[in-house]
N, C-alpha and C positions, 0 to 999 in steps of 0.2 A: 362802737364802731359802725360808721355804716354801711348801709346794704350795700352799696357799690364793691364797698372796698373787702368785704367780705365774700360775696360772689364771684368777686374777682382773686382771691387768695384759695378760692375751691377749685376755679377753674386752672389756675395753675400746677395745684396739688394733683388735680385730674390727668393731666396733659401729662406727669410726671409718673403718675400710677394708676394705671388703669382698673386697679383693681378694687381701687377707689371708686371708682364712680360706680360702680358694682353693688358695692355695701351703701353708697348712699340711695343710690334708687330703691334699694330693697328695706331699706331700714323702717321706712313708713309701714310696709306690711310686717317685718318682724316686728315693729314697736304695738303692732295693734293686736297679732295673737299674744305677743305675753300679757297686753295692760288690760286685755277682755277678757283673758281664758285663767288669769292668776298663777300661781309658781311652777306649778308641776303639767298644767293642762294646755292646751291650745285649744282654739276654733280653730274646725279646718275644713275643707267645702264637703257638700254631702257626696257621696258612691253613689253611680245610679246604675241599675240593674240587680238581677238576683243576688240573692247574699246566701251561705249557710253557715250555722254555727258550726266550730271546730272547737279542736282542743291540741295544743303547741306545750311540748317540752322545756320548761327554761329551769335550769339550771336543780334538774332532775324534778322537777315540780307542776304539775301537770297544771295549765293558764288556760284560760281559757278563748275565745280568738272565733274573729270573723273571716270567711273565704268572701271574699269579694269576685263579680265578673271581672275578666280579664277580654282585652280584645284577642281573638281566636289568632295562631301563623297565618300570612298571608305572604301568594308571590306573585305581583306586577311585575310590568316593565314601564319605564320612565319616561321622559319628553328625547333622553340621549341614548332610548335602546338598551338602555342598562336595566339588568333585573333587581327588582325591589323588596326586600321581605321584610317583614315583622322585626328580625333584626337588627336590621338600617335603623330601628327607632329603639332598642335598647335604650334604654336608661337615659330616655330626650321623653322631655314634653312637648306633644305634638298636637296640632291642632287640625283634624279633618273633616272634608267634605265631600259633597258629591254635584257633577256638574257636569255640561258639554259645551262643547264651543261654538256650535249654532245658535246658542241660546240667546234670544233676544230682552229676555223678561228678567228675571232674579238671577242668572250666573253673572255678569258683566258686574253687577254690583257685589256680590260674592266674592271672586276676583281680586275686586278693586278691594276691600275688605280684607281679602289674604296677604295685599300686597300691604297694604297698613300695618299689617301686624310682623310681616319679615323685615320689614324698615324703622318697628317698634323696639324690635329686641334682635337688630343686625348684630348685635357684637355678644351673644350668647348662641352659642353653638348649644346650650340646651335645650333651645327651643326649634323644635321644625313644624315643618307644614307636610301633609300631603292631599291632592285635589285626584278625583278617581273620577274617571268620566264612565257617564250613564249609557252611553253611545258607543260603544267600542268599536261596533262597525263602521261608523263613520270618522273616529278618533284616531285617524292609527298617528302611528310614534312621530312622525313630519308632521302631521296636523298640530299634535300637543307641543311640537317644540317651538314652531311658527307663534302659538298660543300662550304660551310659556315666556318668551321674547317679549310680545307685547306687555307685558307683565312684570319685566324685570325681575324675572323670577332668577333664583341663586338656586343651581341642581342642588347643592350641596344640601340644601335646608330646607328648600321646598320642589316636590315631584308631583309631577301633573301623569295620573297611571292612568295604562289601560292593560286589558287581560279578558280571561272566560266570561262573558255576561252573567253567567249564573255565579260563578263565584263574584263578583263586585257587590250584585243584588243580595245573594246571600250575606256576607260581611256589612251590608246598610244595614239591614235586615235585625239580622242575629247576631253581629257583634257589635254593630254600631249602635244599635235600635233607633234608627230614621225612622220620625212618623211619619212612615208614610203606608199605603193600603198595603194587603196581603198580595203574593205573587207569586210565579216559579221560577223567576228571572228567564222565562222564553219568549219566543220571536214578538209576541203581541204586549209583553210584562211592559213598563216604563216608570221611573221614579222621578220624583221632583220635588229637592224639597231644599227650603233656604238654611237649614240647621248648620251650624258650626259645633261639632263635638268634641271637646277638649279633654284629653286623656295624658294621664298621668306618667313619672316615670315606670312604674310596674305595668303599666299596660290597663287602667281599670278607669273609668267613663268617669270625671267628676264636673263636669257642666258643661250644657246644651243652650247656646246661644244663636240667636236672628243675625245671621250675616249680611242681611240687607240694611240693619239699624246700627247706623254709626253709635248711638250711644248705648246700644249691646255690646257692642264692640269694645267699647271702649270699658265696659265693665268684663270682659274679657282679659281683658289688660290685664285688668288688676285680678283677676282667679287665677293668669299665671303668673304675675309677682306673690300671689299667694302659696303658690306650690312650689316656687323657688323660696319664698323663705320657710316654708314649711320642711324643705329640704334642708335648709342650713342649720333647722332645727334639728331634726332627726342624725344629724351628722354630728351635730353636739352631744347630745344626750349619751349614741355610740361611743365618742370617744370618753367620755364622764365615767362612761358601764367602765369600758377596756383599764383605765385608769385607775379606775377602785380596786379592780381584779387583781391588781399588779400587788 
């Protein structure tokens, strides 16, 4: 068969199922944890921050188990005045950063970079953004949304926050862990830094990528086709357990 006429017998199956083109995009990252990791294992990207060993109950049998960081509750407000928490990103994988809108240097590229990646995985509602500006006092909610526009930003998927100075700094800080210097997040504190931190459905930091470098970027891509099909992994396995059980 050729390529034509095969490309084009996908693209009609696409058009008719969308949920098709779903499993096709992802199937390149599920075919490479099962053909790397072998029958029972996967590769799956590193946790970064603190960890402690635990010990979890399964099915009366004491296991043994890693507590991984979690990013801390958090409550912004949005580019539309709407209040934003830690909730809003429930069980999404979200990609965030830190930035202001006077910024001449590395936001504008940042940005343009966030806006790549809402236009990447526009028809996945499991992926969001959020942009937290450093500037609060100069950020208010008219500014972000003015800024936001420029951007084609989607509220729904991606929020451009502001809130208390010290909590944003704090949450770069100690939940995000932004390298960037030590501070108190007061009048004189200021961060800056090009990091994109990608955080999982559970809320726990699994890669820190250069928002300014399209092809960090682009290998971003692929750490969240990785944790979408690492997801579809784990949703298998679930129902395999639930199954046997029966």
């Amino acid at each position: 068969m050729a390529r034509s006429q095969l490309l084009s017998i996908i693209n009609k199956n696409v058009k008719k199922k969308p949920i098709l083109l779903f499993f096709v995009l992802l199937f390149p990252s599920v075919l490479y944890l099962v053909l790397s990791t072998g029958k029972h294992h996967f590769t799956a990207l590193p946790y970064f921050g603190p960890r402690e060993a635990i010990t979890t109950m399964v099915n009366g049998k004491e296991k043994p188990d890693t507590l991984y960081h979690s990013i801390p509750p958090f409550k912004f407000v949005n580019q539309l005045g709407d209040t934003i928490t830690d909730k809003d990103y429930d069980h999404r994988i979200y990609v965030a950063d830190f930035f202001f809108t006077t910024c001449q240097s590395i936001c504008p590229k940042m940005s343009r970079q966030m806006e790549r990646i809402q236009k990447k995985f526009w028809d996945n509602d499991s992926v969001m953004m959020i942009s937290h500006t450093v500037n609060p006092e100069g950020d208010s909610v008219e500014v972000l949304a003015a800024y936001a526009k420029t951007m084609n930003a989607n509220s729904k998927r991606w929020n451009f926050v502001t809130g208390d100075k010290k909590q944003i700094y704090d949450i770069a800080r100690e939940g995000y862990f932004l390298p960037v210097d030590k501070g108190d997040g007061g009048p004189d504190d200021f961060i800056h830094s090009e990091k994109f931190i990608l955080v999982d459905k559970n809320k726990h930091i699994r890669g820190i990528f250069d928002g300014t470098d399209t092809k960090d970027v682009d290998r971003l891509f692929d750490a969240i086709k990785m944790l979408l099909a690492e997801d579809i992994i784990k949703h298998s396995k679930k129902q395999t357990i639930t199954q046997g059980e029966r």
